[in-house]
Each structure stands twice: as C-alpha cells, then as structure tokens.
TORKEVO-500185 format. One line per 5 residues: their letters; for each residue x, y, z of C-alpha. Coordinates in Angstrom, 2 decimals. Each point is the difference from the previous one (the first is absolute). Layout:
N
a> X Y Z ~ ...
This chain:
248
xxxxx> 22.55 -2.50 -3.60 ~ -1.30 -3.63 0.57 ~ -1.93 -1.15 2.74 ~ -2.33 -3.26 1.25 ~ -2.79 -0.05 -1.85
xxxxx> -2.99 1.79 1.26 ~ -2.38 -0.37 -2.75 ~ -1.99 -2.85 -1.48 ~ -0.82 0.29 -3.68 ~ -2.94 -2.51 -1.63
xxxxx> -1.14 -0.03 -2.92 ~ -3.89 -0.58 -0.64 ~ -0.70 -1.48 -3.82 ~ -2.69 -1.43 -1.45 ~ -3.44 1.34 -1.99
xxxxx> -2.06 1.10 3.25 ~ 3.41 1.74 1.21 ~ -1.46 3.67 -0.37 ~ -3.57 -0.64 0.96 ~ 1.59 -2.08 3.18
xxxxx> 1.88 2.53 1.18 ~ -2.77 3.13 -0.62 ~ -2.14 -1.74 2.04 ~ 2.22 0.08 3.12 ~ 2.23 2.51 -0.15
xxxxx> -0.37 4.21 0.84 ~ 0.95 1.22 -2.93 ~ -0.97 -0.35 -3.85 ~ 2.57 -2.51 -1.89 ~ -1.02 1.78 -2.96
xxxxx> 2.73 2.23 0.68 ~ 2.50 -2.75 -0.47 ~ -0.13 1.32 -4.15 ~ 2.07 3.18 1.77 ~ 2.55 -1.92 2.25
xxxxx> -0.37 -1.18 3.97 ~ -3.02 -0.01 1.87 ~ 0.12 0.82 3.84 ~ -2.61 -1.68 1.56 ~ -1.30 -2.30 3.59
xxxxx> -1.91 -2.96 0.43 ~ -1.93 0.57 3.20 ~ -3.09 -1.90 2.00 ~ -3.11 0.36 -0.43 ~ -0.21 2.26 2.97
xxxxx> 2.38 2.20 -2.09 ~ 2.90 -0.38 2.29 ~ 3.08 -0.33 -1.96 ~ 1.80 -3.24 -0.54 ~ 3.00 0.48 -2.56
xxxxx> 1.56 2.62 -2.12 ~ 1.11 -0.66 -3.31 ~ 1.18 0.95 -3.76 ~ -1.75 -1.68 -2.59 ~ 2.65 0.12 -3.44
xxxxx> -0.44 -0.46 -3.20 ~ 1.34 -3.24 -1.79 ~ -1.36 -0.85 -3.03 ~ -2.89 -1.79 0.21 ~ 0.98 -0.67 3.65
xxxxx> -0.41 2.41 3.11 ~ 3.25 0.11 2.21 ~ -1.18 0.61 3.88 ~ 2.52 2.08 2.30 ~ -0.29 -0.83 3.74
xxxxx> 1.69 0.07 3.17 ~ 1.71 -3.16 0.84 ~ -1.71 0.25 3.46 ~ -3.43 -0.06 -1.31 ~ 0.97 -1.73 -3.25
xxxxx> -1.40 -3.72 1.49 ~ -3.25 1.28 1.46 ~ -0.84 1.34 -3.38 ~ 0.31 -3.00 -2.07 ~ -2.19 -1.86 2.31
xxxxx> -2.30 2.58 -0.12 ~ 0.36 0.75 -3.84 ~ -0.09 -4.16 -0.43 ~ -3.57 0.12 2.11 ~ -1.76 2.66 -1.96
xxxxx> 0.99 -1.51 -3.51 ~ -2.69 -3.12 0.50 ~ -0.09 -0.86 -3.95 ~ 1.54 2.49 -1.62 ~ 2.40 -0.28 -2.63
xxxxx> 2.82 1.61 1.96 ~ 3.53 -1.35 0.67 ~ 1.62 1.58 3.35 ~ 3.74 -1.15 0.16 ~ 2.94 1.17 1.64
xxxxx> 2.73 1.21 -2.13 ~ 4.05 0.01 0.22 ~ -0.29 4.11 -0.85 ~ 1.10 2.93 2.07 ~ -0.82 3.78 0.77
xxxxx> 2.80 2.23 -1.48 ~ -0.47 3.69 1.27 ~ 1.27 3.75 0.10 ~ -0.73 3.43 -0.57 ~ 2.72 1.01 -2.91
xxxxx> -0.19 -0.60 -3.82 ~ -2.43 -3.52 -0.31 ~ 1.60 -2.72 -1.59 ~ -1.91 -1.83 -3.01 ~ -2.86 -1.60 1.26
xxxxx> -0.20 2.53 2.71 ~ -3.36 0.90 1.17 ~ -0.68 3.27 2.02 ~ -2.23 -0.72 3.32 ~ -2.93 1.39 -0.08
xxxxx> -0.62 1.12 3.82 ~ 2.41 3.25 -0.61 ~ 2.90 0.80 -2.27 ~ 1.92 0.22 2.55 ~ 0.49 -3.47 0.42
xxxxx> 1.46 -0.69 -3.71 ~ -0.40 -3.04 -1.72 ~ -0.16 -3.92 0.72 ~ 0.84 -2.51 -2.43 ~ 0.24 -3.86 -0.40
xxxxx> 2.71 -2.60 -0.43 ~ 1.65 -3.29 0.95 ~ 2.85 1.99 1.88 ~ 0.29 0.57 3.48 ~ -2.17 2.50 1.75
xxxxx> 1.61 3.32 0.03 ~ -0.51 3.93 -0.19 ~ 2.54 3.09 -0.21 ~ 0.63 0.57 3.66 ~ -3.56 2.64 -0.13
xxxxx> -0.88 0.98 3.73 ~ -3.46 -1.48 -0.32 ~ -1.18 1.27 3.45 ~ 0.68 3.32 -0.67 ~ -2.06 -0.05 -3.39
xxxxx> -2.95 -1.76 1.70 ~ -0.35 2.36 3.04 ~ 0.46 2.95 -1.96 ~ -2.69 -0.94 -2.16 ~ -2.01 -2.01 2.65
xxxxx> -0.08 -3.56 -1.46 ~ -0.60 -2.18 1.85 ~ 2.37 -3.59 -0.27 ~ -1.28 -3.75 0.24 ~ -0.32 -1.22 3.50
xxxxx> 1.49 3.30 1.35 ~ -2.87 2.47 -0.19 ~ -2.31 -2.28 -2.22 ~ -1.21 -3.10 2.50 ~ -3.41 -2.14 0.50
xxxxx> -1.24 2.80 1.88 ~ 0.30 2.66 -2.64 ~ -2.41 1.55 -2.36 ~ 1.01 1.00 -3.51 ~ -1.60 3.45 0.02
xxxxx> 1.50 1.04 3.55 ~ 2.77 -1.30 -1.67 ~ 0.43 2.21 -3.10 ~ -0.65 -2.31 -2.32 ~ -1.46 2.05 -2.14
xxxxx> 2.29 2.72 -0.08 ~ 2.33 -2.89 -1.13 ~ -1.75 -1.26 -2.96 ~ -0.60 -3.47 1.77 ~ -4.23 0.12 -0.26
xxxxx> -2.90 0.99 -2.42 ~ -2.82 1.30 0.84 ~ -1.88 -0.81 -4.01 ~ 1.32 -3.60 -0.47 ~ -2.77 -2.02 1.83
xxxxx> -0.62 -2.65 2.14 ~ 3.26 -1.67 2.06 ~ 0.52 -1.47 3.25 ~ -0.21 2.58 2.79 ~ -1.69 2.79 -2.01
xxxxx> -2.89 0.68 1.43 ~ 1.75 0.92 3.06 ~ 2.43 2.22 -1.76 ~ -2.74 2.01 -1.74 ~ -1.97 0.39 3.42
xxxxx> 3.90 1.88 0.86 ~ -0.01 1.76 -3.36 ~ -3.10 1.66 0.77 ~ 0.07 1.20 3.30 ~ 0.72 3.69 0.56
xxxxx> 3.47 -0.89 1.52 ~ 1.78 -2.54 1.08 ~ 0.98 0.08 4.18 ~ 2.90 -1.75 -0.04 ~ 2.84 -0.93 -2.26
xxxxx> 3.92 0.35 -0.95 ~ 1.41 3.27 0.11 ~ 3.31 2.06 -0.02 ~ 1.30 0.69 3.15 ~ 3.02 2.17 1.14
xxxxx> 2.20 -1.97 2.29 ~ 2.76 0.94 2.41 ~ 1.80 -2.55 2.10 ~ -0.86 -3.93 -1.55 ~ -2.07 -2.73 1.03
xxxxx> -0.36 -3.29 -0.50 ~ -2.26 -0.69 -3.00 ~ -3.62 -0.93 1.40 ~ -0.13 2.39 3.24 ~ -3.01 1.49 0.65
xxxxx> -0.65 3.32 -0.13 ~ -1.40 2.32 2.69 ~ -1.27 2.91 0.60 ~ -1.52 1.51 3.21 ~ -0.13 -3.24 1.75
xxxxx> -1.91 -1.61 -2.83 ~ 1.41 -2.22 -2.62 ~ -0.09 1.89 -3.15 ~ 1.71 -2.44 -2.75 ~ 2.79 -2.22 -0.90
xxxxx> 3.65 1.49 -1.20 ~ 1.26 -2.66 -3.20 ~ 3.01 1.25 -1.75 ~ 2.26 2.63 0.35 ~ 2.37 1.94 -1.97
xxxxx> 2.32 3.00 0.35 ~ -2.43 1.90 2.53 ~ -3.46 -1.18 -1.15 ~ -2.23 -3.25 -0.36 ~ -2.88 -1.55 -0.83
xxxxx> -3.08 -0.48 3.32 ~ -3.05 -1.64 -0.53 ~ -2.00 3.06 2.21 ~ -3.01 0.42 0.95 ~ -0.61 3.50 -1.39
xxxxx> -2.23 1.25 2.77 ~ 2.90 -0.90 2.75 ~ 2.56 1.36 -2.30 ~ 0.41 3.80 0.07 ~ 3.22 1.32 2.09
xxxxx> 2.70 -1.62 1.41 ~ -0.08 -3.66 0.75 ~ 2.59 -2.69 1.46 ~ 0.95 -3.46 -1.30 ~ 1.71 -1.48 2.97
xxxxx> 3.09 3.06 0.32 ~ -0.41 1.21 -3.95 ~ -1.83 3.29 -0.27 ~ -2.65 -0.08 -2.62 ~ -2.45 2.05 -2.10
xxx> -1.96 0.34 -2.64 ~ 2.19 1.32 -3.83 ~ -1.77 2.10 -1.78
C-alpha cells in the first residue's frame, strides 16, 4: 500500500552530531548502538514541540518526523546548532512500515511491539495495509499532531511508558520541567483509554456533570484515546452524542 508521503526523514552528520542532539532531545542517543530512539524536542517550558525517531546510519543519525512538523524543526534544530559541527539536510528517503516479518534493514519501534518495524529507503512511502488506529488506541499512543500538540506535556502524555524520555541522561531542553512532572506524586491530567459508544468528531470535549472533563482524540472499534482530567473522569461522560467512560 502506497500513499503521499507523511514523513520527513534528515539526516544529521558531522563530529558534534551526538553531543548536538543529547543536548536537546528527551531521550539518551546512546541508545542509537541498539536501533531507533523515540524521543521530543520541546521548549523550555517543557511543552512539547515535535516527535521523532532518531536512526542509526553510520556515522550519521537519520531523524524521523512528521511532514507537518518536519519545517518547524529544522528551523529550530538550525537555531540551536550556533557552531557546531553538525550538518542538518533533507534527504530523498522514505518510511517503509508494518507489523509482519521485517524486511532487511528493518528496525522494530521502540514505543510498543505492537507497532512492528520501520525501515529506510529511496522507494515510495508505504506499509502493509496495518490498522494503525486500532494499535495506537489499544495501547494508548498517542500520534503526531493528533493527540501530541503545542499544548501537550510528555509525561501526561505517556512518554515514558513509550520509551521516548530518560530520566539519567542529563541536561536537555525542557528538562527541568519534566523532572518537576516526574516527581510529583501523580500526575492530574493526561491521555487515557476510554470506552466509546456512538463516534465523535476527533477534538470534542468531554463532559461530565455539566463540567468539561477532557478532550476525545481517536477512536477505534468501541474505544479511544481522551486527554481527561482524572478528577472529572469517573462514570459516564458524553462527547457531543458518544457515550464515554473510563477502560479499565
């Protein structure tokens, strides 16, 4: 199955490449030695900007991103790197995907196994007809400019459940923030499972006795993923005529 390309691969080369990168990103590139890295560049604030894979390519670092954040990032990636000796250039590559046997150069995705493997190449973006959506809100993960936008944290997020931040690596834009989250006795809000029945358009709010009590994303085969406020969220809730609740 072939589609219009929603991806945007770089590749980042050049001596300060690693040290660039660690310094910005969520999650440690050290783990590049092992296969993709899952990771966000966020602001300061600790508000998420882009998800992303980081891949290993040679000496080089291939970076995964949506083709709807893809421009914002360079400019942002070209701003931080002052004088270091990194290259950021687009490249003619594509995302290959699926969930059956992985093809050679095939690299599972780290966020769940569920979601199979992604590989590299000059032909067309393509996958094996998966139903992506149903993986995702099954598993509650969340998609690029879907459930992830500029108003989203990485913790209420799951990111760390997916393998996309560490908590040992050190210093990178944003983490301060994110350990202030890491350390508080719970979080208050944040994505969550919910059982749906009926369907609403993705980005309704939630309610729940007269107050609003989150916002329903996707939805698959009965359930989706809400961004809830977890004190508003017990019992039955509406999102416009869809009946919703809380899975277990």
């Amino acid at each position: 199955m072939t589609s219009t390309p929603t991806r945007r691969i770089f590749r980042l080369s050049g001596p300060d490449t690693h040290d660039f990168l660690q310094g910005l990103v969520t999650n440690d590139v050290a783990g590049l030695t092992e296969g993709l890295v899952y990771a966000a560049l966020l602001t300061p604030q600790g508000k998420y900007i882009a998800d992303f894979f980081l891949v290993p390519d040679g000496d080089a670092v291939l970076l995964d991103v949506a083709e709807s954040l893809a421009a914002d990032l360079h400019k942002r990636l070209m701003m931080y790197k002052l004088r270091a000796a990194v290259e950021i250039e687009a490249t003619d590559l594509h995302l290959q995907r699926g969930t059956g046997p992985a093809p050679d150069g095939g690299i599972a995705d780290p966020r769940h196994p569920d979601l199979g493997w992604r590989s590299y190449s000059d032909a067309p973006e393509s996958d094996d007809g998966t139903d992506w959506d149903s993986i995702r809100v099954a598993h509650c993960i969340p998609e690029s400019g879907i459930e992830l936008t500029a108003d989203s944290y990485i913790l209420e997020s799951g990111f760390e459940r997916l393998h996309g931040v560490d908590f040992r690596k050190g210093c990178y834009v944003g983490q301060e923030v994110t350990a202030r989250m890491k350390h508080k006795t719970e979080l208050r809000k944040g994505l969550a499972r919910v059982s749906v029945e009926g369907a609403a358009p993705i980005g309704t709010t939630i309610m729940a006795d007269g107050k609003q009590a989150g916002t329903l994303f996707t939805q698959s085969g009965g359930s989706g993923i809400a961004y809830l406020r977890f004190d508003r969220a017990d019992g039955e809730m509406k999102a416009d005529t869809a009946e919703v609740s809380r899975a277990g």
